[in-house]
C-alpha positions in Angstrom: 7.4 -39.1 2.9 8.4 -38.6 7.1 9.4 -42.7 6.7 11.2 -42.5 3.4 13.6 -39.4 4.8 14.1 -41.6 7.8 15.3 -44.5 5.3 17.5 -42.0 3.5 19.0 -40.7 7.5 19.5 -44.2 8.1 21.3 -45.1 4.8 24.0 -42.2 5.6 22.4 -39.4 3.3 22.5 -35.7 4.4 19.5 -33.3 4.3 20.1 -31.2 1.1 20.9 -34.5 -0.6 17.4 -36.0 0.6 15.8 -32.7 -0.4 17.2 -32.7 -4.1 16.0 -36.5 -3.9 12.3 -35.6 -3.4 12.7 -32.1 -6.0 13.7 -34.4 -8.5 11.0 -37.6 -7.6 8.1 -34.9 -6.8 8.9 -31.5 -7.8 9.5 -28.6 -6.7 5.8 -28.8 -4.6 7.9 -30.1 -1.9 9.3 -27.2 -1.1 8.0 -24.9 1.2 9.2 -22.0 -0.7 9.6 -21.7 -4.1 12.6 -21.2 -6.1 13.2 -17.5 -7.2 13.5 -18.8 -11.0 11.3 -18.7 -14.0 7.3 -18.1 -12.8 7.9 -18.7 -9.1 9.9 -15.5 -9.5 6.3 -13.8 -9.6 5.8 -15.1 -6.2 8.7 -13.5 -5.1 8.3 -10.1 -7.0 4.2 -9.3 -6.7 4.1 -9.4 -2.5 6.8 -6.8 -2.6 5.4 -4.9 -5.8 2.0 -4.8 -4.3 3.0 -2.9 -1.0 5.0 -0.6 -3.2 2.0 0.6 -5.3 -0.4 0.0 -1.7 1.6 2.9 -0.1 2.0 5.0 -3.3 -1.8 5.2 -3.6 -2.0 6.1 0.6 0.4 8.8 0.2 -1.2 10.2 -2.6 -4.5 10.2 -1.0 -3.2 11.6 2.2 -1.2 14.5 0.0 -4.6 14.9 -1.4 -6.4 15.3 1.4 -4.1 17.6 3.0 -4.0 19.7 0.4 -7.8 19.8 0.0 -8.3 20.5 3.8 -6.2 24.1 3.1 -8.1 25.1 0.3 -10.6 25.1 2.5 -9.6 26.4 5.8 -8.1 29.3 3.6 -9.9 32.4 3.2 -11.9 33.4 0.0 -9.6 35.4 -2.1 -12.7 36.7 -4.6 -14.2 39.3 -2.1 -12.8 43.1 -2.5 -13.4 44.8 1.1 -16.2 46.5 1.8 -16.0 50.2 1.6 -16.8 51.9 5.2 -19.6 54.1 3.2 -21.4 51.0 2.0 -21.5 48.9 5.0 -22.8 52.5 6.9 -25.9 52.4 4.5 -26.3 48.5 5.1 -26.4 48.9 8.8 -28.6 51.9 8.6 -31.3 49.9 6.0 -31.0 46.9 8.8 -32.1 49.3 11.4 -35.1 50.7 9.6 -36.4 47.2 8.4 -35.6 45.3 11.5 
């Protein structure tokens, strides 16, 4: 392919002329990127897609464990204080058992 562009130079063609040459005679293989048209589109659209749904599912997880980590950290809302009376007779059944 190297000596047939060199033919083409040498015959007075210019480089997107010799590239359409070898799209039409090979395809579009030739190319080191494809065209953003029809499937190749996909290759195009799924790289950027991909790292759009990657960092939606990390922030979510992060939100997650954030949240998580203060629901535990907090304190437990289910206990009513304990009446001075009560924790009197606690101490004093500690004492006479211990």
């Amino acid at each position: 392919m190297q000596a047939m562009a060199e033919k083409e130079v040498a015959s007075g063609k210019d480089g997107p002329t010799i590239l359409q040459d070898f799209v039409l005679k090979y395809g579009t293989q030739v190319l080191s990127t494809p065209p953003p048209s029809g499937f190749n589109l996909m290759v195009w659209i799924l790289p950027i897609l991909g790292g759009i749904i990657g960092l939606s599912a990390v922030l979510m997880a992060v939100r997650r464990w954030r949240h998580v980590s203060v629901v535990h950290n907090a304190a437990p809302t289910f206990c009513a204080p304990i009446e001075p009376e009560a924790m009197a007779e606690m101490e004093e059944e500690m004492k006479r058992l211990g």
